[in-house]
C-alpha positions as CSV (number, residue, x, y, z in Angstrom):
1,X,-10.5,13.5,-25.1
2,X,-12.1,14.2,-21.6
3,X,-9.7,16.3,-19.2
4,X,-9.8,13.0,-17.0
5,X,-8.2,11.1,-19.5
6,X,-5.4,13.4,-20.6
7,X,-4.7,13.6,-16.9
8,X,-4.0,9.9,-17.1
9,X,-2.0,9.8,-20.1
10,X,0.3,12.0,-18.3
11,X,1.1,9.8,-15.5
12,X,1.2,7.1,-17.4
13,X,3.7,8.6,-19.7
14,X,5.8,10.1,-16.4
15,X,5.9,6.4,-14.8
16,X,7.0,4.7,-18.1
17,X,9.7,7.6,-18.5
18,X,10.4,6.6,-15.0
19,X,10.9,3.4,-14.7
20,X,13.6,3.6,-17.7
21,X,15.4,6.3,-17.1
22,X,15.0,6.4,-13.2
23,X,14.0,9.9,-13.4
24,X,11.6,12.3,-14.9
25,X,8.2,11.7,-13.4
26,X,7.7,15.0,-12.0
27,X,9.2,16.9,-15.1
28,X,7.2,15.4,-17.5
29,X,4.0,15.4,-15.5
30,X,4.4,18.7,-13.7
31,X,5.4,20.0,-17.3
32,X,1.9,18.4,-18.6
33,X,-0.1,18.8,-15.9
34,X,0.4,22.8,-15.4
35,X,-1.6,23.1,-18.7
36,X,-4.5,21.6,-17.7
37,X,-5.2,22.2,-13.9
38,X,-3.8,24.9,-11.6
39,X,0.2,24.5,-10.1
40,X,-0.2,23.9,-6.2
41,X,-3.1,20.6,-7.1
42,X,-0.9,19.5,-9.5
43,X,2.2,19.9,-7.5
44,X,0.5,17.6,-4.5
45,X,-1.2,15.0,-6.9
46,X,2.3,14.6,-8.6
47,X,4.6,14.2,-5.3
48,X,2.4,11.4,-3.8
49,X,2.4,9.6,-7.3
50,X,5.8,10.1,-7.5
51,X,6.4,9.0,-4.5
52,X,4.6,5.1,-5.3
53,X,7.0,5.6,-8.6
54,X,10.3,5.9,-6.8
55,X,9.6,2.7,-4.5
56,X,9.1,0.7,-7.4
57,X,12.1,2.1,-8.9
58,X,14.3,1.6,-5.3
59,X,12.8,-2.0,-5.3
60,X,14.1,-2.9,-8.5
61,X,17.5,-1.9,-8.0
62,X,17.5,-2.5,-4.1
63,X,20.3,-4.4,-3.3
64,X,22.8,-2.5,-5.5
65,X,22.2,0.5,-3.8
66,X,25.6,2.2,-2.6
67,X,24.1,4.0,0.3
68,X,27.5,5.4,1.0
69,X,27.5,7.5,-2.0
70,X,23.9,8.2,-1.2
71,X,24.0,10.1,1.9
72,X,25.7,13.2,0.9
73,X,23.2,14.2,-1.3
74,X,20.2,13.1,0.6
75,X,21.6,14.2,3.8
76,X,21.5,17.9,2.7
77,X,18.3,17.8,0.5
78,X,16.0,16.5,3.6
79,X,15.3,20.0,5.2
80,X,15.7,21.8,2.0
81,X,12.8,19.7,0.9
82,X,11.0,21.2,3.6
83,X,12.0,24.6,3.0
84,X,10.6,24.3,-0.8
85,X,7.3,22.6,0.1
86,X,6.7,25.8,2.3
87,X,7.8,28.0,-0.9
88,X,5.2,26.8,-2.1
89,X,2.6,28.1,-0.1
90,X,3.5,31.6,-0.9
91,X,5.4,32.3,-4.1
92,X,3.2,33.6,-7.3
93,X,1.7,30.5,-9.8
94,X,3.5,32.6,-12.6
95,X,6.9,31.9,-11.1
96,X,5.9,28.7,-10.3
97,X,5.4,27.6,-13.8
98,X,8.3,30.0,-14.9
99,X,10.5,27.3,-12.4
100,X,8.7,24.7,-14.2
101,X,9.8,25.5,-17.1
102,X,13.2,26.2,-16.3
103,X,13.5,22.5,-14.5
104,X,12.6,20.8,-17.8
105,X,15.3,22.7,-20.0
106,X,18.0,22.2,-17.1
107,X,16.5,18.3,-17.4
108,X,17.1,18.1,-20.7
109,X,20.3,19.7,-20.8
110,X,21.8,16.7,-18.3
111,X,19.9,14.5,-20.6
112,X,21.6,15.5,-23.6
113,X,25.2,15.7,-22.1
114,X,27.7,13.2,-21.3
115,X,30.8,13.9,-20.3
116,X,33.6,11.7,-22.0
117,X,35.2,10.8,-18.3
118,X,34.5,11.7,-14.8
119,X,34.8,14.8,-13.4
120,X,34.1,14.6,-10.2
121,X,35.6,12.2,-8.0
122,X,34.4,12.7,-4.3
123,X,31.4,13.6,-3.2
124,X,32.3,17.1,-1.5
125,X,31.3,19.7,-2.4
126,X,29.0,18.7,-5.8
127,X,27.0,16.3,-4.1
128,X,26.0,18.2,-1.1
129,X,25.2,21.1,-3.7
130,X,23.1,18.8,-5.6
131,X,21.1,17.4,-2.5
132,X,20.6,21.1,-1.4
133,X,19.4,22.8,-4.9
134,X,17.7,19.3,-5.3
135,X,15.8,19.8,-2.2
136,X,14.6,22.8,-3.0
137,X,13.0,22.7,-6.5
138,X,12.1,18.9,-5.3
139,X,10.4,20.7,-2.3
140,X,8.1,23.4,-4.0
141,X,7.2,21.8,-7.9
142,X,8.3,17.8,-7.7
143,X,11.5,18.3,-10.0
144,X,14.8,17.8,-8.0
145,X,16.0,15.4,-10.8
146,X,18.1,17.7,-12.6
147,X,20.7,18.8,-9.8
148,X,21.0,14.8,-8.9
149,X,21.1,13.6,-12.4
150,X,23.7,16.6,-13.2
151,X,25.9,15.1,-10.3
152,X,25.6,11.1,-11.2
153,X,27.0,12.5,-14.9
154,X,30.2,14.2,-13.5
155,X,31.1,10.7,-11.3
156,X,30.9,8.6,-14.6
157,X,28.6,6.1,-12.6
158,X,26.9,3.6,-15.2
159,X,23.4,3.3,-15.9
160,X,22.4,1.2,-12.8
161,X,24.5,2.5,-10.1
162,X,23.1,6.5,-11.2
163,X,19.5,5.1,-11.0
164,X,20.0,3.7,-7.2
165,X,21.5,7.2,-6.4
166,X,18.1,9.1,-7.9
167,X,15.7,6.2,-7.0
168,X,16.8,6.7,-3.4
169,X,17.0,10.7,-3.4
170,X,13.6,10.6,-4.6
171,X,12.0,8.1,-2.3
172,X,13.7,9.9,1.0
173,X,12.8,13.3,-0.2
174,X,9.5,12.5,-1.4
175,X,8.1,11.1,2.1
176,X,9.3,14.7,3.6
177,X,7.1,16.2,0.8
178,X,3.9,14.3,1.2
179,X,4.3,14.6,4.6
180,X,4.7,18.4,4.5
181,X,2.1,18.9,2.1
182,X,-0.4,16.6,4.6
183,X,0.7,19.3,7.4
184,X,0.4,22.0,5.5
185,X,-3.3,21.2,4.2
186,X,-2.4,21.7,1.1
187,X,-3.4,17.8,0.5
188,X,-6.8,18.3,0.7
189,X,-9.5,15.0,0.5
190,X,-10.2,15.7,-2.9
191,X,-6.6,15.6,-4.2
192,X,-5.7,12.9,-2.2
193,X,-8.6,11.0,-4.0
194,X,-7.2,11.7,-7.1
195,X,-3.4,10.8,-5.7
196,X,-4.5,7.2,-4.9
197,X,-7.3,7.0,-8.1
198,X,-4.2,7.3,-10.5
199,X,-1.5,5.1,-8.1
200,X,-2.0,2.1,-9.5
201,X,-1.5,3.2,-13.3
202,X,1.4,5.2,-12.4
203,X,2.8,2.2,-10.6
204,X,1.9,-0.1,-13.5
205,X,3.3,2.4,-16.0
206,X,6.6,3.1,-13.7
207,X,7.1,-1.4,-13.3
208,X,6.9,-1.4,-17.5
209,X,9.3,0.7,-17.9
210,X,11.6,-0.7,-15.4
211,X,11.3,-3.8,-17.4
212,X,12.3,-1.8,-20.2
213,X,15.8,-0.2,-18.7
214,X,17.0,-4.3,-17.9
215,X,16.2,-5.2,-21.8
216,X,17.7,-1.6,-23.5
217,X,19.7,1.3,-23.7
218,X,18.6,4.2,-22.4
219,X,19.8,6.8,-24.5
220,X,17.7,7.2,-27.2
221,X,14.5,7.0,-25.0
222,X,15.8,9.8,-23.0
223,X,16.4,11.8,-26.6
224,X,12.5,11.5,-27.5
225,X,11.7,12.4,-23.8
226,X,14.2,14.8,-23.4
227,X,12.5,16.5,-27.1
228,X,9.1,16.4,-26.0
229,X,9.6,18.2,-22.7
230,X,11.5,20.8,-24.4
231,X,7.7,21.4,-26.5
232,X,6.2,21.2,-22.9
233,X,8.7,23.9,-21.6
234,X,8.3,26.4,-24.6
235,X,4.5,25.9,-24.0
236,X,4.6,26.5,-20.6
237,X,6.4,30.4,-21.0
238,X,4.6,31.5,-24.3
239,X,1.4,30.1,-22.4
């Protein structure tokens, strides 16, 4: 298989795992696509994709969204978005995929666990920790999900209220970080090619699987995900 194809497998696979879950689409691609193309191309292609991804996702669960639960953890996560996207520019591709890495176990750790009751039951402070360590990892290598997802566990929130909390994290923080990484040049003409050649799978893909999540449960979907980026992390660091 041609290194164009792989390429989009993986965002097909990342929007399908989005649309049902509501998150996921930069941990499974970034996890995939750090072993086939080098960190800082992959971390641009992957936040304008995700970007189309989480409007689909926002659109499909629009008028449920509970914005005042919302703005604590965007709030916060806005300039901290910023702050990672410059990270970026500067911090070794080792440790870049080491964060990687790290991002899909801490994913899959939120995946796997569910408390039996809430835990949490205002937003301060958990939420405006979420948005900020959100931010940052969101910022510099598209994966933000877990801190968010981690935080939409401890309320107890049911399936459809936690994916209008990620949907709009994700589509508010992911303007800031296409816009950064326009300002920054580190969207350069060919990338942004590629961004907008794969848009219209990824949104297909992401509009599938939001199908999907009305029809099912999600919790043995995010098992199988959840298994197979654990084998993308443990590639990753013995890679």
């Amino acid at each position: 298989m041609s290194e164009t194809m792989v390429i989009l497998v993986i965002i097909l696979l990342s929007g399908l795992i989005q649309g049902i879950t509501g998150f996921g689409f930069g941990l499974f691609a970034m996890g995939a696509l750090v072993l086939v193309m080098p960190i800082r191309e992959a971390t641009v292609i992957v936040a304008i994709l995700s970007l189309g991804s989480a409007l689909v996702n926002l659109w499909s669960v629009w008028r449920h969204i509970p914005w005042r639960d919302v703005w604590p953890i965007v709030g916060p996560a806005l300039p901290m978005t910023v702050f990672g996207v410059l990270l970026l520019q500067w911090v070794p591709a080792e440790i870049l995929k080491a964060g990687v890495a790290v991002m899909i176990l801490a994913g899959c750790a939120v995946t796997f666990w569910q408390p039996p009751r809430p835990l949490v039951n205002r937003p301060f402070p958990v939420a405006y920790l979420a948005g900020l360590v959100g931010g940052v990892f969101g910022g510099a290598l598209n994966m933000g999900g877990p801190p968010v997802v981690l935080y939409t566990l401890l309320r107890g929130w049911e399936k459809t209220k936690a994916k209008c909390i990620m949907s709009a994290f994700f589509l508010t923080t992911g303007i800031v970080r296409v816009a950064m990484h326009l300002m920054t040049g580190a969207a350069t003409a060919p990338l942004l090619r590629t961004a907008l050649l794969l848009m219209l799978p990824a949104l297909g893909a992401t509009y599938l699987g939001v199908r999907i999540f009305r029809r099912i449960s999600t919790r043995t979907f995010r098992y199988a995900a959840a298994a197979l980026l654990v084998g993308l992390a443990a590639r990753i660091l013995t890679g």
